[in-house]
Z-matrix of the N, CA and C atoms (Angstrom, degrees):
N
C 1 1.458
C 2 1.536 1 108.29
N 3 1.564 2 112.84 1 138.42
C 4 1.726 3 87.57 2 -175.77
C 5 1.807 4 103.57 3 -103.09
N 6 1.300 5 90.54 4 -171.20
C 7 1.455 6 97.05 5 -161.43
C 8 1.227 7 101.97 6 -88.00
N 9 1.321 8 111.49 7 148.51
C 10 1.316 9 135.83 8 -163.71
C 11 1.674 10 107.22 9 -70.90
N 12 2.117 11 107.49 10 -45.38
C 13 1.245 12 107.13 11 -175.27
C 14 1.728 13 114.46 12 -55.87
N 15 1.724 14 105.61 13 -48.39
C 16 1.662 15 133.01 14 -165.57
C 17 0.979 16 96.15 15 -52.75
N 18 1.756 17 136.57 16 -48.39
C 19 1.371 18 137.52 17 -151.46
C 20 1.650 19 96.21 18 -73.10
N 21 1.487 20 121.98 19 -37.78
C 22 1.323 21 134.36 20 -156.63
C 23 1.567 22 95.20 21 -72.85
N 24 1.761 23 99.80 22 -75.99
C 25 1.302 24 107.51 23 171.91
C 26 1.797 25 118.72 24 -20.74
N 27 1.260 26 111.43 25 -54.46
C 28 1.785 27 109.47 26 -173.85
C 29 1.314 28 102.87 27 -61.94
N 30 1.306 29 123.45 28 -54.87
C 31 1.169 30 147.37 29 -179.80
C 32 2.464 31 98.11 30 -18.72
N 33 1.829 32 82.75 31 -70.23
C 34 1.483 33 101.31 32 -152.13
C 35 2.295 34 84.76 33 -73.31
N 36 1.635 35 118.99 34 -19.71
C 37 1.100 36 98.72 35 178.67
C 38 1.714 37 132.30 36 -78.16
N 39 1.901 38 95.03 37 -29.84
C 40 1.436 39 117.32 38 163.87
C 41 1.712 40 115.90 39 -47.86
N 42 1.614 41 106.78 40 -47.31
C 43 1.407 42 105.05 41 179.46
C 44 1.613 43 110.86 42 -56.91
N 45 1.333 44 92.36 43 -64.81
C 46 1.667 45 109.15 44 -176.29
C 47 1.621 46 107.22 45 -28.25
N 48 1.403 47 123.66 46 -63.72
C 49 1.670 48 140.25 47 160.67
C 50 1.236 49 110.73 48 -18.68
N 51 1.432 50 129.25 49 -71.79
C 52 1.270 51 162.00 50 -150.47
C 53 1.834 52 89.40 51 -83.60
N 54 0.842 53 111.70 52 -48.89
C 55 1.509 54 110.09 53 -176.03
C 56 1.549 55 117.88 54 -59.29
N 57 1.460 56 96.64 55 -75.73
C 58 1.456 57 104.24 56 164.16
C 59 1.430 58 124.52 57 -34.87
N 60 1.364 59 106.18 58 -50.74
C 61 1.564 60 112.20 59 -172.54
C 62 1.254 61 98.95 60 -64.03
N 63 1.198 62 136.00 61 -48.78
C 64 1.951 63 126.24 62 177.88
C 65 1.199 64 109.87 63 -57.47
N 66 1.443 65 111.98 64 -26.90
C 67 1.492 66 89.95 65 178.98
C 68 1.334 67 99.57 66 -105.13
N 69 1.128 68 142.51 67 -3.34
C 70 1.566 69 114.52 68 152.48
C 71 1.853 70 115.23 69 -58.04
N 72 1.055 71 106.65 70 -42.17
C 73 1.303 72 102.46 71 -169.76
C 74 1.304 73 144.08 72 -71.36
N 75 1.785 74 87.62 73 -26.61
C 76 1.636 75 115.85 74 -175.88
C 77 1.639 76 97.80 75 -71.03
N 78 1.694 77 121.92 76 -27.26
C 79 1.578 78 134.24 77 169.36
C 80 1.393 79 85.39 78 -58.16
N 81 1.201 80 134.62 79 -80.00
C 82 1.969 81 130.06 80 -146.61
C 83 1.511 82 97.82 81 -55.60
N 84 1.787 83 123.59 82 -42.22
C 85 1.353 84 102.39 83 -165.96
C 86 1.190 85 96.61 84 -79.15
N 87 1.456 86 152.85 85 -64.35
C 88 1.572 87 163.64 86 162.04
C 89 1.293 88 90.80 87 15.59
N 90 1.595 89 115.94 88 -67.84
C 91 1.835 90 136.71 89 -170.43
C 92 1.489 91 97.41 90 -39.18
N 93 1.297 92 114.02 91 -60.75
C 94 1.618 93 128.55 92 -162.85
C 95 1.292 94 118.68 93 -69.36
N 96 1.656 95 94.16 94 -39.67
C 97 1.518 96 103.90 95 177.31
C 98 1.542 97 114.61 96 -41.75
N 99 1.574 98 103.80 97 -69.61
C 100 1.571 99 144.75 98 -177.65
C 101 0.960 100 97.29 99 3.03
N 102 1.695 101 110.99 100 -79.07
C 103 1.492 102 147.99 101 171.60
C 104 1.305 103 126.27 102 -50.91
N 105 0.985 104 137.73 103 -2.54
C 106 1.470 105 134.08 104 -134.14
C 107 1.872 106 89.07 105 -134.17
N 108 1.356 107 107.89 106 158.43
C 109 1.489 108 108.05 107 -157.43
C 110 2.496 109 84.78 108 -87.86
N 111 1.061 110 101.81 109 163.60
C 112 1.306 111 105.02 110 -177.59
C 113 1.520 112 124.94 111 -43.01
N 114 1.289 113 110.76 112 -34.27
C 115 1.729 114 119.16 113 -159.35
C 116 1.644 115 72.25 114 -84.69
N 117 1.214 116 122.81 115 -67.38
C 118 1.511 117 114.47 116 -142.43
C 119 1.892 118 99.33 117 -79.40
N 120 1.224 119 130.81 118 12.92
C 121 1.582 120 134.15 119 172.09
C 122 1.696 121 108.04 120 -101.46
N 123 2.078 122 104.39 121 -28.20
C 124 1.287 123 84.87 122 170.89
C 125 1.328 124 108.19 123 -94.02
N 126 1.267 125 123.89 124 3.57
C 127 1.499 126 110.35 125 169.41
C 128 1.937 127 108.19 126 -75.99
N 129 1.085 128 108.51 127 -58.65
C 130 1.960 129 102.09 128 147.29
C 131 1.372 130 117.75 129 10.39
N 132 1.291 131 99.04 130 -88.30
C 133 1.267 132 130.18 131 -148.52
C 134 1.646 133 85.20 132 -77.55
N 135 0.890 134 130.78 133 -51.31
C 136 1.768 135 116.26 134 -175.03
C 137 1.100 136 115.46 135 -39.07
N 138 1.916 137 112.74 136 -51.28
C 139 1.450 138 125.48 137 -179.16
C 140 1.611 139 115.42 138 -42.44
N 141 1.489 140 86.28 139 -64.35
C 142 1.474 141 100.68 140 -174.98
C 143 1.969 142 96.56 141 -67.48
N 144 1.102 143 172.15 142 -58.81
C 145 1.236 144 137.39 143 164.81
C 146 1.543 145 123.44 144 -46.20
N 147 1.214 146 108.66 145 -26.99
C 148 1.681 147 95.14 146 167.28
C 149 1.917 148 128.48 147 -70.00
N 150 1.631 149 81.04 148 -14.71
C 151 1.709 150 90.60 149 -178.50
C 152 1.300 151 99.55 150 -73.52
N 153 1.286 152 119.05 151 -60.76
C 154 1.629 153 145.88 152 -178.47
C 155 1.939 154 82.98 153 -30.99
N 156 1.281 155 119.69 154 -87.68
C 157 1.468 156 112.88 155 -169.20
C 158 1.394 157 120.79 156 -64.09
N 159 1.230 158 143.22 157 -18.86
C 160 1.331 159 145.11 158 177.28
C 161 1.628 160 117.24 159 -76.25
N 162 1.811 161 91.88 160 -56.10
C 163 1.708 162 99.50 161 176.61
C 164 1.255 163 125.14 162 -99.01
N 165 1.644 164 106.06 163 -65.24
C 166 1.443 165 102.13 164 178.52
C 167 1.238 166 134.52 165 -64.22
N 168 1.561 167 115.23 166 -3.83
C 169 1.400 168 112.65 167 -179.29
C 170 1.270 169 119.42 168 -77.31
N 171 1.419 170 97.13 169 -41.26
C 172 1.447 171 120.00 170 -175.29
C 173 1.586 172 99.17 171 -66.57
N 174 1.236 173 116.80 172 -61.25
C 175 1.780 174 100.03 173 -157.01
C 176 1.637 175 105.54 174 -72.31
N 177 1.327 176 110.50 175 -0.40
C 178 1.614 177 103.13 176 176.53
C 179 1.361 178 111.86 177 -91.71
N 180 1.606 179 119.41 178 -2.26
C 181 1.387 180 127.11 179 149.03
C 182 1.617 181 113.71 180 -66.24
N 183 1.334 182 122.14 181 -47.64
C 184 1.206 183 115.77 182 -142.38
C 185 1.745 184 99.57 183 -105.66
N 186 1.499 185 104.25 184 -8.17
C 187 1.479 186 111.48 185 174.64
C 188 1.566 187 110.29 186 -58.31
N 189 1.717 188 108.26 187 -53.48
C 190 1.357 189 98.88 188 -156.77
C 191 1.896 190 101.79 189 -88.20
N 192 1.316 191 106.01 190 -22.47
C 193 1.494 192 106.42 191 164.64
C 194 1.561 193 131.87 192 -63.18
N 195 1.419 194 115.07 193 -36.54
C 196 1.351 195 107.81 194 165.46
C 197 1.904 196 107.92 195 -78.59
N 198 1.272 197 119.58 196 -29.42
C 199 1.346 198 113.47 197 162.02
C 200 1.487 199 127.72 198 -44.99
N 201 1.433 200 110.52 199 -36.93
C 202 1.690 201 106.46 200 -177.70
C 203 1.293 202 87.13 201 -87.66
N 204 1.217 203 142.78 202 -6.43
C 205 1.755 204 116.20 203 -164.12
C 206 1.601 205 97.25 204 -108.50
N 207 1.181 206 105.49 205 4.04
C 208 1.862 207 107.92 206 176.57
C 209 1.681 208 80.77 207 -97.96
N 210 1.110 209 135.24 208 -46.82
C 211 1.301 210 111.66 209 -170.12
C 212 1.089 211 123.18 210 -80.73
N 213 1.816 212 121.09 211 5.82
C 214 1.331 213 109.82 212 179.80
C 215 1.370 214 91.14 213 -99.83
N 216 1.061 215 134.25 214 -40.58
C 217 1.415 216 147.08 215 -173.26
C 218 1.779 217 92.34 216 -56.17
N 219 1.632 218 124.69 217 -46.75
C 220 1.882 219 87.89 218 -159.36
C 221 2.095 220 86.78 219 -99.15
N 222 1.301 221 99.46 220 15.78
C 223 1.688 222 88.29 221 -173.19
C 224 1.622 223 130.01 222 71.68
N 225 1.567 224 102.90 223 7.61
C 226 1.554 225 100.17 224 164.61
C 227 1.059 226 114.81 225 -54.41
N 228 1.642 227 107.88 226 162.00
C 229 1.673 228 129.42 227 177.66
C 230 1.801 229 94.80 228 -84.27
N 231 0.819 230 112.85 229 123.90
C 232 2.123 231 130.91 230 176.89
C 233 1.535 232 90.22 231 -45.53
N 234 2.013 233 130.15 232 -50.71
C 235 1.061 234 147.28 233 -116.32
C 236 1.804 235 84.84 234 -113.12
N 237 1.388 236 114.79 235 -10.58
C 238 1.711 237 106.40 236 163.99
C 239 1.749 238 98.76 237 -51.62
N 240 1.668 239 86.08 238 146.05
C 241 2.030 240 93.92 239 177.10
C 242 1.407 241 104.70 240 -63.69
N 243 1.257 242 121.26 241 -43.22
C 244 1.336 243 121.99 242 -157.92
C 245 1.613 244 100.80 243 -76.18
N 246 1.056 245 123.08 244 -31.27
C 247 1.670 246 134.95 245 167.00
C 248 1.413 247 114.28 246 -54.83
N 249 1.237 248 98.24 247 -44.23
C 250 1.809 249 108.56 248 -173.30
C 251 1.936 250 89.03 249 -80.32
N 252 1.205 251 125.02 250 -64.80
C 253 1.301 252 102.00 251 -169.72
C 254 1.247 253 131.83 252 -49.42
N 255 1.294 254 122.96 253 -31.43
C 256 1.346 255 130.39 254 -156.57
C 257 1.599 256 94.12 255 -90.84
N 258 1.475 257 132.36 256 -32.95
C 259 1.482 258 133.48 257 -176.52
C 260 1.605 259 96.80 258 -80.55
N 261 1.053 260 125.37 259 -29.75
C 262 1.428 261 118.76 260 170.06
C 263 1.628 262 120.72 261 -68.67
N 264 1.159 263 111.69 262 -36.77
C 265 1.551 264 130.13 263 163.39
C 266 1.541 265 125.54 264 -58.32
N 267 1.389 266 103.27 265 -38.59
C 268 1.251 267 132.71 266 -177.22
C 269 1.560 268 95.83 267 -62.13
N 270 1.455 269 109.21 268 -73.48
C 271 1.820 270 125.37 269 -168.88
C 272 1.582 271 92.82 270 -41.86
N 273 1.630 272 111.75 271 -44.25
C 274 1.596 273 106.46 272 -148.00
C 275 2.128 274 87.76 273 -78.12
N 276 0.745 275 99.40 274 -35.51
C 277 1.767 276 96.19 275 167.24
C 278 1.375 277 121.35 276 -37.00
N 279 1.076 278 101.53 277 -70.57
C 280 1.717 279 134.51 278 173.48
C 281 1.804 280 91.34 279 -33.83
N 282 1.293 281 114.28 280 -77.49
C 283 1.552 282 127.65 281 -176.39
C 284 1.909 283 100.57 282 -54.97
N 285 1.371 284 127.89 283 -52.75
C 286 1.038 285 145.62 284 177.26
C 287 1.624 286 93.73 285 -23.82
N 288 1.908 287 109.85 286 -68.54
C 289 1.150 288 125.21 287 -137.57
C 290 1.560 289 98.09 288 -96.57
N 291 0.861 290 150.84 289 0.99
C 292 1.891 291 173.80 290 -157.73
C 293 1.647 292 104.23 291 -126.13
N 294 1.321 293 112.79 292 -37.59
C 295 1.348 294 117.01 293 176.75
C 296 1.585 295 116.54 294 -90.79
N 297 1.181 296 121.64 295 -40.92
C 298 1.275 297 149.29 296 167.52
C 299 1.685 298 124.05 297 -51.76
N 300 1.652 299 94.88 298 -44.16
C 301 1.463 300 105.22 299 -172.98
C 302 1.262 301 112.21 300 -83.93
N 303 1.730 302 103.00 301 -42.24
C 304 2.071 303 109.72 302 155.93
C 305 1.144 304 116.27 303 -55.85
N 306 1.636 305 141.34 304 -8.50
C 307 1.140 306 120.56 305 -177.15
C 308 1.917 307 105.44 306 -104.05
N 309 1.207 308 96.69 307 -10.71
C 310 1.649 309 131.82 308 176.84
C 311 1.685 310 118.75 309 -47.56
N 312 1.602 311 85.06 310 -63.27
C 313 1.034 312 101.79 311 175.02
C 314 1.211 313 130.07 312 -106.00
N 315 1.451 314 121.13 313 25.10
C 316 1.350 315 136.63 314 165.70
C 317 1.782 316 126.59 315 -96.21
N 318 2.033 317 85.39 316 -27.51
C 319 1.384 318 81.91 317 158.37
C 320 1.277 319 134.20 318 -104.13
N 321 1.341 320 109.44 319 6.63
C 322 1.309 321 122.78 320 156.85
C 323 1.480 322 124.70 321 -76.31
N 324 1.126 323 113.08 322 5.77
C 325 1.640 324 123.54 323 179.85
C 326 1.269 325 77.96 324 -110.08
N 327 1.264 326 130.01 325 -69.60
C 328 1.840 327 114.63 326 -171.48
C 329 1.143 328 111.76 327 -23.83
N 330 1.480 329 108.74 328 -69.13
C 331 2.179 330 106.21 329 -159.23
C 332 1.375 331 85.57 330 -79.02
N 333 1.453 332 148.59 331 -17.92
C 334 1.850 333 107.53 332 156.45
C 335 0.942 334 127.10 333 -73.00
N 336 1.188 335 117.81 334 -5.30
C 337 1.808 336 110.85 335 164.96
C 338 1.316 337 116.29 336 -84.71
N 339 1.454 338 115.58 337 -34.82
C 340 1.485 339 120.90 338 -167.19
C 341 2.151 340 94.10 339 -92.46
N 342 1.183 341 108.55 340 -2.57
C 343 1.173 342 99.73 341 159.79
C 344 1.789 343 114.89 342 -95.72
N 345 1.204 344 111.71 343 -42.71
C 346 1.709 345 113.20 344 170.79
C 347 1.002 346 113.04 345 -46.91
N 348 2.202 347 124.85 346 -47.75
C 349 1.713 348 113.88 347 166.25
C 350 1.513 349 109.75 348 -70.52
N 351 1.303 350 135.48 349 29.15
C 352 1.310 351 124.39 350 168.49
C 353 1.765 352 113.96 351 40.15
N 354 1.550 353 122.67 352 50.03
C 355 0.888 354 130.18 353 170.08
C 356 1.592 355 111.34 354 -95.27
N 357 1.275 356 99.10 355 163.55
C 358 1.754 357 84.20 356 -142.73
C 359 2.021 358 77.91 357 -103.05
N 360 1.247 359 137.82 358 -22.38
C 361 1.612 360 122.71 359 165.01
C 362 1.242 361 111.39 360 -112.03
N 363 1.432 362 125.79 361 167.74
C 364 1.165 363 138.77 362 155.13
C 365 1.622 364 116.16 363 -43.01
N 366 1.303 365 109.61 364 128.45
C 367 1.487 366 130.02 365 -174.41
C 368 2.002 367 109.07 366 -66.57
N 369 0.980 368 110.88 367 128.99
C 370 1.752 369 112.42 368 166.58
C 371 1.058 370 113.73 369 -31.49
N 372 1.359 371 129.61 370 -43.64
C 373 1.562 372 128.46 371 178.62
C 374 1.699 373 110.41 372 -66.79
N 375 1.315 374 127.88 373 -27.03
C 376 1.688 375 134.23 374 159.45
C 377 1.377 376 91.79 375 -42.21
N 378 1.372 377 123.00 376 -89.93
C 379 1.442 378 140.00 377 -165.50
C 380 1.855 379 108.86 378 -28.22
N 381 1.393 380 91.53 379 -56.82
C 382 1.629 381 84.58 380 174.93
C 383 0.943 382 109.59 381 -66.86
N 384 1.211 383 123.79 382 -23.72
C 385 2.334 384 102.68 383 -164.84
C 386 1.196 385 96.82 384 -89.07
N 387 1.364 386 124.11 385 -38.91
C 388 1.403 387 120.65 386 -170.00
C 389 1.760 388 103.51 387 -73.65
N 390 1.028 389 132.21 388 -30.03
C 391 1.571 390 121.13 389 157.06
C 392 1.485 391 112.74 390 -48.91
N 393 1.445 392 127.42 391 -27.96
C 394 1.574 393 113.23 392 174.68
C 395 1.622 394 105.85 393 -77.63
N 396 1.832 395 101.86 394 -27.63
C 397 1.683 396 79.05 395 178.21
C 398 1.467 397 139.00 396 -85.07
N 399 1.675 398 97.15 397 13.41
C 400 1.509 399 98.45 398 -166.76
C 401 1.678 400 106.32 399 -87.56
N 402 1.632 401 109.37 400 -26.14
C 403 1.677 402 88.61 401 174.86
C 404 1.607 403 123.40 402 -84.48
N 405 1.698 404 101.73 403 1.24
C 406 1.258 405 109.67 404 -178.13
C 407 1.539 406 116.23 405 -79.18
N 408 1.070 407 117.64 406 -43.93
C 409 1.403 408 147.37 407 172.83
C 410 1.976 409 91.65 408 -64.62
N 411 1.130 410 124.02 409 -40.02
C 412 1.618 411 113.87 410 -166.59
C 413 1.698 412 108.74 411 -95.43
N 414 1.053 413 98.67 412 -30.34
C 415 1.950 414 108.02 413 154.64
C 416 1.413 415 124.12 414 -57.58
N 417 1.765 416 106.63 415 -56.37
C 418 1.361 417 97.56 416 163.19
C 419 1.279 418 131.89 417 -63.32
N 420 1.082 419 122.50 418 -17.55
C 421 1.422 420 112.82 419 -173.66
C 422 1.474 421 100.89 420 -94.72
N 423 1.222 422 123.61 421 -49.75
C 424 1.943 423 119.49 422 168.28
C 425 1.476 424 101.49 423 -38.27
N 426 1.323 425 118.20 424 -64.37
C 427 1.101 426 106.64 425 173.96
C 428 1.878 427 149.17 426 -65.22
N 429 1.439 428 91.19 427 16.52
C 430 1.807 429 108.74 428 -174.69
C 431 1.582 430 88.64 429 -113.93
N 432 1.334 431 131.02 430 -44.44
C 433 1.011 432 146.92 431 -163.11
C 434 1.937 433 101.60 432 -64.04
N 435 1.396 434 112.03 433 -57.72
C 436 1.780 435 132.81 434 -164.44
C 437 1.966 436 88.72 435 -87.22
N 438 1.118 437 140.03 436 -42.89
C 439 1.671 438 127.75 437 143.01
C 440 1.839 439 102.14 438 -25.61
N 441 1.722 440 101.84 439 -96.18
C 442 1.146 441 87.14 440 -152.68
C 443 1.163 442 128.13 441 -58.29
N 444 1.344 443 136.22 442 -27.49
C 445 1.722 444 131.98 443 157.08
C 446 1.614 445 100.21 444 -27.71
N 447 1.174 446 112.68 445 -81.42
C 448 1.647 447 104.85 446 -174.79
C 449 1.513 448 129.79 447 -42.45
N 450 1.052 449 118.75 448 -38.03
C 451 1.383 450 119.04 449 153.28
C 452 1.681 451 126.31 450 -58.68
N 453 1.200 452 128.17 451 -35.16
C 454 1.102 453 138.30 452 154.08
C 455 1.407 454 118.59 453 -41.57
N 456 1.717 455 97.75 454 -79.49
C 457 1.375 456 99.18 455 -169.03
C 458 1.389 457 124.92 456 -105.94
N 459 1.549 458 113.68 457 10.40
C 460 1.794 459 132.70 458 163.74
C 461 1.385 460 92.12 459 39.73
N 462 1.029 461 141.85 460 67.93
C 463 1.600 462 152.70 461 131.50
C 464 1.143 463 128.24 462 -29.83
N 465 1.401 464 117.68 463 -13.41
C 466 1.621 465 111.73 464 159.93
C 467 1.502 466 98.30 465 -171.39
């Protein structure tokens, strides 16, 4: 029979994986988007909102939930530093990814409009929104990155 903790543990490491990796990637298409003439940025941008709802939404549910149930299961104190940082990191994810995904999908309404007027680049108003998403997108990932070290190597 396997163990109840291990099953959890994979559980909270698969998410963790899955997380990061959308947000590495949703950066490479964003990159492509940027550049890319309107029709083919809102096709982009679909991906990257379908990632947003398929993957990352989900494992940023199941991150911090299989996380408290490893801690009820091995009986840590919540009030370890390295516990407290990473659940604080976690929330700012949560907010990260709610803030991120509205700004997501706003510029993906841009290049369908600026693809419906058959304009042949991305409109000035792209440029600005997508400047709000670059520190959002560069937080989350520092911040998926400074999680998993701590989980790894529980440093205090």
């Amino acid at each position: 029979m396997p163990d109840l903790f291990l099953c959890v543990k994979l559980i909270h490491i698969l998410a963790v994986i899955i997380m990061v990796g959308a947000t590495i990637i949703n950066g490479v298409i964003h990159s492509h988007a940027r550049v890319s003439a309107p029709v083919e940025a809102a096709a982009l941008l679909r991906v990257v909102t379908r990632i947003n709802k398929i993957f990352m939404g989900p494992s940023l549910l199941i991150i911090p939930a299989s996380g408290l149930w490893m801690l009820l299961l091995l009986g840590y104190d919540w009030r370890t530093g390295w516990l407290l940082i990473s659940i604080a990191f976690t929330l700012a994810l949560l907010l990260a990814f709610v803030v991120g995904d509205r700004v997501e999908r706003q510029l993906h309404h841009i290049a369908i409009d600026a693809s419906q007027a058959n304009l042949l680049t991305l409109p000035d108003s792209y440029v600005a929104m997508f400047a709000k998403a670059i520190p959002i997108g560069s937080a989350a990932l520092l911040m998926s990155l400074v999680v998993l070290i701590l989980m790894i190597f529980k440093p205090f």
